[in-house]
N, C-alpha and C positions, 0 to 999 in steps of 0.2 A: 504494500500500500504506500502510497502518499504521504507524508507528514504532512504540519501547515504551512512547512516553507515549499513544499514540492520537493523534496527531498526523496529517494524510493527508500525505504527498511521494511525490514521482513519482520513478520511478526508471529506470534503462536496463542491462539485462541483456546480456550474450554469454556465447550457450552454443557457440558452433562449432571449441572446443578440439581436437577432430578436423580441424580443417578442414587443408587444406594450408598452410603459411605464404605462397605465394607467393598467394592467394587473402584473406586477412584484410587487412579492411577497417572495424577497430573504432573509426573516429573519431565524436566526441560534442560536438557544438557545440551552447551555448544561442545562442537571440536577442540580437541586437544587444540591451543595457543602455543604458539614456538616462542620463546621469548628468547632464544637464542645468544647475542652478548650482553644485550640491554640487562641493567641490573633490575627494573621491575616494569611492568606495563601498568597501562589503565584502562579500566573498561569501565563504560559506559552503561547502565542499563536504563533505559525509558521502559514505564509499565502505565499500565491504568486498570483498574479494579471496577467492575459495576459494583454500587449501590443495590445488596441483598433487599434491600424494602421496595427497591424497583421492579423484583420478578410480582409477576400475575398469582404465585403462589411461593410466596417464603419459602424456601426449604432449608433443611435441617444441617444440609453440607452446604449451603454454601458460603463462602468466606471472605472477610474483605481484607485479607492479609497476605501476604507475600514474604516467603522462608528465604533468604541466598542458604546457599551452601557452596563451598569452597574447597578446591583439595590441588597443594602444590604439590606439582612431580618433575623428573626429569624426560620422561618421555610419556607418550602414549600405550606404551605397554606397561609399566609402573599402574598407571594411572590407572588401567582397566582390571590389572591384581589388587588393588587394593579401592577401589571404587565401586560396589555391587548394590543394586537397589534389589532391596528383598522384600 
């Protein structure tokens, strides 16, 4: 999509507010980042969260909060032995 300046970003939607909680499964990993010589990067996150009093029927899962989670490695394979969503 668009931003407001005209800008393209990609973006990652969940709509399954209804779904059951023991069922939701809304995790969102980018690719391994090279940071290669640089001593650190920065990343950037833009989000936006609907307003749960705005669904047609409240439900029980859904949330107006937003978790990071973090994990520095040296590679992509590092990263995938000690990174497991269970």
């Amino acid at each position: 999509v668009l931003d407001d300046k005209g800008r393209l970003m990609r973006t990652f939607e969940v709509c399954n507010v209804n779904q059951s909680p023991r069922l939701q499964d809304n995790w969102l990993a980018t690719p391994f980042l090279y940071r290669q010589s640089a001593p650190r990067i920065f990343v950037t996150l833009r989000f936006s969260v609907r307003d749960c009093a705005s669904l047609r029927s409240p439900s029980p899962t859904c949330r107006e909060t937003l978790t990071l989670y973090y994990k520095q490695a040296d590679s992509q394979r590092e990263l995938e032995r000690t990174w497991v969503a269970e």
